[in-house]
C-alpha positions as a LaTeX table, in Angstrom:
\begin{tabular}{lrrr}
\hline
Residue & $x$ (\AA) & $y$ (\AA) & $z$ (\AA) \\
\hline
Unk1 & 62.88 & 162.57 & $-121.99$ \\
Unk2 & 65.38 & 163.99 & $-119.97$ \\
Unk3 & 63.83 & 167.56 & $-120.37$ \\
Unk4 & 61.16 & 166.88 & $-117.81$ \\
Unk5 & 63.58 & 166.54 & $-115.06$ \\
Unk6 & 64.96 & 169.57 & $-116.11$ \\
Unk7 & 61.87 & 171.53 & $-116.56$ \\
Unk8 & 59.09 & 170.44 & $-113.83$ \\
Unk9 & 60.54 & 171.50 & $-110.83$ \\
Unk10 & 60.95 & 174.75 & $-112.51$ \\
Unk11 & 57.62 & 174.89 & $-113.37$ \\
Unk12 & 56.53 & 173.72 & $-110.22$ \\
Unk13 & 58.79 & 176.65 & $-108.72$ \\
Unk14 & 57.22 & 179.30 & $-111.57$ \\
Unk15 & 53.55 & 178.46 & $-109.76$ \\
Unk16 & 53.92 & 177.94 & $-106.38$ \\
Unk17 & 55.65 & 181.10 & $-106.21$ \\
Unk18 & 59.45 & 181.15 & $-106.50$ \\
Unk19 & 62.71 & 179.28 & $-104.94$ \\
Unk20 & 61.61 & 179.67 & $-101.06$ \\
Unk21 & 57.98 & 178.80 & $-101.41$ \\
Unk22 & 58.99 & 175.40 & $-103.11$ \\
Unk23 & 61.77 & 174.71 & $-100.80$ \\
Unk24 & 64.50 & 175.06 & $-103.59$ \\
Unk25 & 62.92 & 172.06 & $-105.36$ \\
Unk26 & 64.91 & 173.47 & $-108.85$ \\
Unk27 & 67.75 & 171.62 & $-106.90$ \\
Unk28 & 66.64 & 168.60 & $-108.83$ \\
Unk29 & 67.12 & 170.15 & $-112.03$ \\
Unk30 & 70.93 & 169.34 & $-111.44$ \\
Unk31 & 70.73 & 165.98 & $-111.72$ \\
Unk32 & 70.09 & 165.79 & $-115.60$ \\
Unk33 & 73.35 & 167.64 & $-116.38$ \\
Unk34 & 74.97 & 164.95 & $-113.62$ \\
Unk35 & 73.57 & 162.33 & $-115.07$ \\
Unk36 & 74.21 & 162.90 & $-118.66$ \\
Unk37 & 77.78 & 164.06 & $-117.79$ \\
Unk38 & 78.44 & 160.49 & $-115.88$ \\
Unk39 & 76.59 & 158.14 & $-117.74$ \\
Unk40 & 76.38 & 159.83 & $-121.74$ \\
Unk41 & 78.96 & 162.17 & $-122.87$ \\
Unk42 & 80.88 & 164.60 & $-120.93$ \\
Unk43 & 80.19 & 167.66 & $-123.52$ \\
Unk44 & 76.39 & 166.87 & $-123.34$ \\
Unk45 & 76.12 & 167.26 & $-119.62$ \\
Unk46 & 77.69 & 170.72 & $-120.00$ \\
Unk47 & 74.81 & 172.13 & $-122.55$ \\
Unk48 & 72.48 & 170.68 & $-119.94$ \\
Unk49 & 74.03 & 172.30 & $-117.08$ \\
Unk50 & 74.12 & 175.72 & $-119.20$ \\
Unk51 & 70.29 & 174.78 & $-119.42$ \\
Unk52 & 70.47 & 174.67 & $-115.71$ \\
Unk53 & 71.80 & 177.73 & $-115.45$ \\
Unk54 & 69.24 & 179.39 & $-117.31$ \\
Unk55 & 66.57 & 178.24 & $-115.74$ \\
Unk56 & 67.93 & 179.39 & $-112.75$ \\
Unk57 & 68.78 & 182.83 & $-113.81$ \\
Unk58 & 64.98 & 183.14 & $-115.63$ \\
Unk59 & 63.33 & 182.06 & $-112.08$ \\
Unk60 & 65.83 & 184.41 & $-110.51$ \\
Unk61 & 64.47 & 187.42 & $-112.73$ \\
Unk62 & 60.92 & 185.93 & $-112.61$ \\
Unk63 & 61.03 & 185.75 & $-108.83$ \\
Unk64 & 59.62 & 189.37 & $-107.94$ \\
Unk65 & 56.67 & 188.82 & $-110.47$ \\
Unk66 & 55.77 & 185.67 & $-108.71$ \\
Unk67 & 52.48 & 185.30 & $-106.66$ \\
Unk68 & 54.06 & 186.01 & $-102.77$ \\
Unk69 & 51.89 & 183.66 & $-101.13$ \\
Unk70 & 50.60 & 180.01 & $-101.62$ \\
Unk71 & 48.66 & 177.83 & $-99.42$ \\
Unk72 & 51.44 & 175.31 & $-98.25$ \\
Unk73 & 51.87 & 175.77 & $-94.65$ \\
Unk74 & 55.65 & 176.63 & $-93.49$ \\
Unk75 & 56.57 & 173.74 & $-92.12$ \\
Unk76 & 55.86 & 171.88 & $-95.24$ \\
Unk77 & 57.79 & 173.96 & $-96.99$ \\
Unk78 & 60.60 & 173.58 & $-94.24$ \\
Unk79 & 60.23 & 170.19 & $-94.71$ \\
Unk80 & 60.31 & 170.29 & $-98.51$ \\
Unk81 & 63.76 & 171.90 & $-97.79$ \\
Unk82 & 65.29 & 169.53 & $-95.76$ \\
Unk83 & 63.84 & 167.21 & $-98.35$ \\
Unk84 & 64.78 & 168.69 & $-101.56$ \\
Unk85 & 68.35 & 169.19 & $-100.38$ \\
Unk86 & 69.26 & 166.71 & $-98.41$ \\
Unk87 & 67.90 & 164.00 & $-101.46$ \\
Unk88 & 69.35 & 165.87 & $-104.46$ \\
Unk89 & 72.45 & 166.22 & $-102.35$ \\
Unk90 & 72.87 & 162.80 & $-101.40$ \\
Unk91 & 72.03 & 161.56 & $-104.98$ \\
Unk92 & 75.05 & 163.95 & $-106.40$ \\
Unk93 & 77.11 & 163.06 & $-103.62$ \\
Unk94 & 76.41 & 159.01 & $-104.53$ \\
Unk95 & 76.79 & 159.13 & $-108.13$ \\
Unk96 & 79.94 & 160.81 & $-107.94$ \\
Unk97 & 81.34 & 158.02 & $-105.48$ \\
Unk98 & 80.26 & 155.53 & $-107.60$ \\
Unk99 & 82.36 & 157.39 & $-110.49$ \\
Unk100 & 85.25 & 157.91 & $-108.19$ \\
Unk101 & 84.97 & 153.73 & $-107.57$ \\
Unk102 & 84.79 & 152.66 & $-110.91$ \\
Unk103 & 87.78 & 154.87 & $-111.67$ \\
Unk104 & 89.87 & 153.49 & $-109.15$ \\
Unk105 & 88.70 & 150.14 & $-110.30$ \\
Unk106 & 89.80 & 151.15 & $-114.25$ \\
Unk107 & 93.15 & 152.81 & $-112.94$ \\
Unk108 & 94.05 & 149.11 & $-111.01$ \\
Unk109 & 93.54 & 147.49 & $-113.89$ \\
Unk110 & 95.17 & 150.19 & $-116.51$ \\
Unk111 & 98.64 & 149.16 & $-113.24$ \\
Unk112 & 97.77 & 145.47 & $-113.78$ \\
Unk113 & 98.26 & 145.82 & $-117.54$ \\
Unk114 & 100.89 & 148.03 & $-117.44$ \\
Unk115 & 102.71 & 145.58 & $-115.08$ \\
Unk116 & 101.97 & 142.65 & $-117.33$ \\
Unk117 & 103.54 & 144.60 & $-120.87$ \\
Unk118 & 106.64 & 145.37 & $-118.46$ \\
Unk119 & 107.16 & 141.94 & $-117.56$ \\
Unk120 & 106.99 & 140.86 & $-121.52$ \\
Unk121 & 109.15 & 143.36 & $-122.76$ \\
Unk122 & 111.87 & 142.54 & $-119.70$ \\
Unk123 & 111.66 & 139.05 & $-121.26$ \\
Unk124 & 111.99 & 139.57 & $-124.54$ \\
Unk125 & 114.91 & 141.44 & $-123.38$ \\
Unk126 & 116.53 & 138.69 & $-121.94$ \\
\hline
\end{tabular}
């Protein structure tokens, strides 16, 4: 289901203490709305981003009433960081080249066509 994407790493952020303490892993939760935006149906991805969103703003509000501490040492969690962002950033970053390619792929073909109808239509005119 594409709710567990969605909702572990803000669970995981919920325990372990809040967005810094998890090195932003919630990051990750943008990927469903991506995902279902690119591959599914535009309209969907925007309820799931609006998910996103909320889960956001709930561990935003929730963040104070967190535990402060956890046992991860801080360069794990720097790591985690570089990690979290630099992956869910490179994913995002990927998926929308590949929808950028296939676009330019449709639009050559949509000329091709195009090309092909003006051709027929400036013989039929002859």
């Amino acid at each position: 289901s594409i709710s567990t994407p969605l909702l572990s790493p803000f669970i995981a952020t919920l325990l372990l203490g809040g967005f810094a303490d998890t090195g932003m892993s919630m990051i990750w939760c943008l990927l469903a709305p991506l995902l279902t935006l690119v591959a599914y149906k535009p309209r969907h991805g925007l309820y799931w981003f609006s998910a996103v969103l909320i889960l956001f703003v709930t561990a935003g509000l929730l963040q104070p009433y967190l535990r402060t501490s956890n046992n991860i040492p801080a360069a794990v969690i720097t790591a985690l960081y570089v990690i979290n962002i630099s992956g869910a950033g490179t994913f995002i970053v990927l998926t929308l080249y590949y929808y950028v390619w296939q676009n330019g792929i449709l639009m050559k073909l949509l000329r091709e066509e195009q090309e092909k109808a003006e051709d027929l239509l400036l013989n039929i005119q002859e």
